[in-house]
N, C-alpha and C positions, 0 to 999 in steps of 0.2 A: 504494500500500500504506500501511494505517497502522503507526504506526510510535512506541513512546513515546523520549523525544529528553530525555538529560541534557548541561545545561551547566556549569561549571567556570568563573566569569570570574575570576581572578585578576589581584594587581595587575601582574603582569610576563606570562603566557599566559592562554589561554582555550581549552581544551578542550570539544569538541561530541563526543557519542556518540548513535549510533543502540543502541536497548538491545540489548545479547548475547543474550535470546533471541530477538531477531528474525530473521530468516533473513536478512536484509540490515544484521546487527550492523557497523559501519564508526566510523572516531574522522577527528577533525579537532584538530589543535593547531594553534597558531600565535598569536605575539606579541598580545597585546591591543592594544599599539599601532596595530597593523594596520591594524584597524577601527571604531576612537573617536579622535574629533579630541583635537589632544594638547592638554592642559589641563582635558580634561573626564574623569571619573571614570565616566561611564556614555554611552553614543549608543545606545538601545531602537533607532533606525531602522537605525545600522549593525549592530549586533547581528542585528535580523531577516533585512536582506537578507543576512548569510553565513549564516546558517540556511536562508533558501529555496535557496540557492546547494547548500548541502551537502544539505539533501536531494533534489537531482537529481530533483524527481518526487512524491518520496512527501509524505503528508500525516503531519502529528503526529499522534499519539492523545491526548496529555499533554508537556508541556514542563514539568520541572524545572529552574530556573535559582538556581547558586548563588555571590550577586555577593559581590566585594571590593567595599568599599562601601556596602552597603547595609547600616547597622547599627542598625536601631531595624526596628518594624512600619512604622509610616509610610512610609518609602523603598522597602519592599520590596513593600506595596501600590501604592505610585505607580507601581514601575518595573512591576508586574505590569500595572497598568490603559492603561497604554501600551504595553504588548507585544501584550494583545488587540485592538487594533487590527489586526495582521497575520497572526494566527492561531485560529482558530473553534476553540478546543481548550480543555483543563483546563490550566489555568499557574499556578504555585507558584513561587514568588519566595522566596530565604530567602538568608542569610548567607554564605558560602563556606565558613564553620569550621562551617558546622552539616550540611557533606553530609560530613564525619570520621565520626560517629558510626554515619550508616545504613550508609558505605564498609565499615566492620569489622564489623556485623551488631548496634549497640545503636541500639534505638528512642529511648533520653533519655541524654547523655551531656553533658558540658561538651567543645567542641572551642575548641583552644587552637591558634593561628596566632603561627609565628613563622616569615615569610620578608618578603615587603617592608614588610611591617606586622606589628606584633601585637595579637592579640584574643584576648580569650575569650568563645564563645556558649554561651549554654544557652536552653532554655525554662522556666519557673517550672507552677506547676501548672496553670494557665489557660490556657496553652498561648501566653503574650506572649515575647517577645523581650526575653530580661535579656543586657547586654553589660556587660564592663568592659574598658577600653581602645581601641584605633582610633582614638587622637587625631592620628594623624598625627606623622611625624619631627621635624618643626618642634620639636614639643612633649611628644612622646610616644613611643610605639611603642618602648618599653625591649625591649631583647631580640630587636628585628627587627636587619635585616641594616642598615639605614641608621644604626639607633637605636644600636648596637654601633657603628657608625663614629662617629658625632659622640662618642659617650661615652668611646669611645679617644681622640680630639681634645681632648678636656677630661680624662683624666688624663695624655695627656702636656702640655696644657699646664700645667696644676697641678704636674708634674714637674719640668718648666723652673724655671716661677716660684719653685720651692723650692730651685734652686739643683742640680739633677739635672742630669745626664747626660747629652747629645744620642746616646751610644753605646747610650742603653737599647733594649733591641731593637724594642719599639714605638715609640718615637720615631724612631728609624733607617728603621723599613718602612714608617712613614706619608708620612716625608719622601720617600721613594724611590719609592713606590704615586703618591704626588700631585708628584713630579717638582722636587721644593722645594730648596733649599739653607740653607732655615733656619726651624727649626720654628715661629715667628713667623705664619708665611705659613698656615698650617693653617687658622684661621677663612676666610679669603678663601674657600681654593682648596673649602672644602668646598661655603661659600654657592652658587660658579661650580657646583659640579654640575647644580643646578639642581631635582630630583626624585628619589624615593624609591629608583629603581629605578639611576639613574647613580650616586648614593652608596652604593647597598647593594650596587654590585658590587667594592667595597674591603672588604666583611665578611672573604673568607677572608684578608687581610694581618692582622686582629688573631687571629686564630687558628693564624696563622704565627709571628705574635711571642709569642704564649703559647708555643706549640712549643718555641723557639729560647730558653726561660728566661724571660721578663719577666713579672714579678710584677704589674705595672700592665697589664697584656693578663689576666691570670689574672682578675682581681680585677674589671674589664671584664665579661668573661663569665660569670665569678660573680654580681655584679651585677645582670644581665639574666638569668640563668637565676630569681634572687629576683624578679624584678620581675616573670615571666611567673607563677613560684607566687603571686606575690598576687593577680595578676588572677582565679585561682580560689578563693582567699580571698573576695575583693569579691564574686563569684558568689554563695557561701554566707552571706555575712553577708546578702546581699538574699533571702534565701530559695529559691534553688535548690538541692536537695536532691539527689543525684544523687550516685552513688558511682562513677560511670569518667569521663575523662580521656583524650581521643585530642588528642594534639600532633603537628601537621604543618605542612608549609610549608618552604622548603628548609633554610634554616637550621639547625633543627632536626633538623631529616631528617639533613642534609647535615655534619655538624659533633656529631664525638661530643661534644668539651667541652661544648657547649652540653645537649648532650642529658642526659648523667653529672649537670652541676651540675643540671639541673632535677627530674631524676630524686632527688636529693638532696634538696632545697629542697622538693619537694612532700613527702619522709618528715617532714623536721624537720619540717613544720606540719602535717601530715594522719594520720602513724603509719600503721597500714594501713586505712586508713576510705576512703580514696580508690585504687581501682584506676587506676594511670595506661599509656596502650598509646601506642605512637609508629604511626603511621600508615604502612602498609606496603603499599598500594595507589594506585591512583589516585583520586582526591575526585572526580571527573567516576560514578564506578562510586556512589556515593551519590546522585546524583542522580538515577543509572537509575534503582536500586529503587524511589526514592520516584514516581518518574513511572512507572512499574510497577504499582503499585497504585491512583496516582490514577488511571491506562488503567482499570484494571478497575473499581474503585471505580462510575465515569461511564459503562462499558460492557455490563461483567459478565461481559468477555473478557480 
């Protein structure tokens, strides 16, 4: 049977759907670890065999795939011309923040990712691929779940160093999160994590210390809530025009502070010019529609 096939690769899961209205509608989640060697950011070969795997038989009619990862045109046509190798089908390659906007029912929207990374995508009128952010933890990614740990890391070490408090409640739950006896040890133990996803599973401890009163966890998450409105800022300055706004990704999803401050941050700089939606689906369901139509589009069924 054919069948059009939306993908979900994020950077901690990767959801496979067969589309709902097929009569054989079916999902697959499961860790992206799974099935990409660890240190690589994309494996097209592992990727295809759990797709032959998951479709038990049927053929694709269209595959929509939408990678953590791939953030320019370029990447997202390499990853595409390397998947055709294993599939005689229509294949579309695009960002993972940009299957947000088909998920809630807008054809151009800015999708704004904040869980092991953050980005903002849009398309410009030519239909190219405008990004601002996805620098990764190291350096970047204000407002993901890693990006939120290391920034707690540095106001409580800047707390110390001022001569503060080890009782401040962020300082207190990062020592305790990372098993420390003395907030010193913070740069090492974050280095040892090793990757985005082992350090951004200490995000909900600064949201706990926000909780419990600390103004340096507030301020934290404030912070990154501003850091992810400018990346929609950066959008507009480069000429993406576009008045919705779909923010997803767990952190955001998962973590009202975060969500309130952004929701904030995008009034103070946008007034009401910018509708903003929090993502209330699964992004894998974005991907169907669009491989929904590129089926018919190629078929005329």
């Amino acid at each position: 049977m054919l069948v059009p096939i939306g993908i979900d690769v994020g950077g901690t899961k990767t959801h496979m759907r067969v589309s709902p209205r097929s009569s054989q509608a079916r999902d697959l989640i499961l860790p992206s670890a799974d099935w990409r060697p660890a240190g690589s950011s994309h494996s097209v070969k592992g990727l295809a065999d759990l797709l032959i795997h998951f479709l038990d038989g049927d053929l694709p009619s269209a595959i929509v795939i939408g990678a953590h990862g791939c953030d320019d045109d370029l990447e997202c046509s390499q990853f595409r011309a390397q998947f055709e190798a294993f599939f005689d089908c229509p294949i579309m390659v695009v960002n993972d923040a940009e299957l947000f906007g088909p998920a809630m029912g807008f054809h151009n929207c800015i999708g704004v990712v904040a869980g092991t990374g953050s980005i903002a995508v849009s398309r410009d009128g030519l239909g190219r691929m405008q990004v601002a952010g996805g620098w990764g933890w190291i350096i970047g990614d204000e407002g993901s779940a890693p990006g939120l740990v290391r920034e707690a890391a540095k106001a409580a070490r800047l707390h110390i160093d001022r001569g503060g408090s080890c009782a401040e409640p962020l300082v207190a739950i990062l020592c305790s999160a990372f098993q420390l006896d003395r907030p010193t040890h913070l740069g090492t133990a974050l280095a040892e994590e090793g990757s985005a996803a082992d350090l951004g599973r200490h995000a909900p401890r600064v949201f706990e210390a926000a909780e419990a009163g600390s103004t340096l966890a507030r301020r934290v998450i404030d912070e990154g809530a501003a850091a992810l409105a400018q990346l929609v800022r950066h959008l507009n300055l480069s000429g993406v025009g576009v008045e919705n706004v779909v923010a997803g990704g767990a952190v955001i999803l998962g973590q009202r502070l975060l969500a309130t401050a952004f929701l904030r941050e995008m009034r103070a700089r946008f007034d009401e010019n910018i509708s903003v939606r929090f993502l209330d689906r699964a992004p894998v369901e974005g991907a169907c529609h669009i491989a929904e139509k590129l089926s018919f589009t190629c078929t005329g069924k």
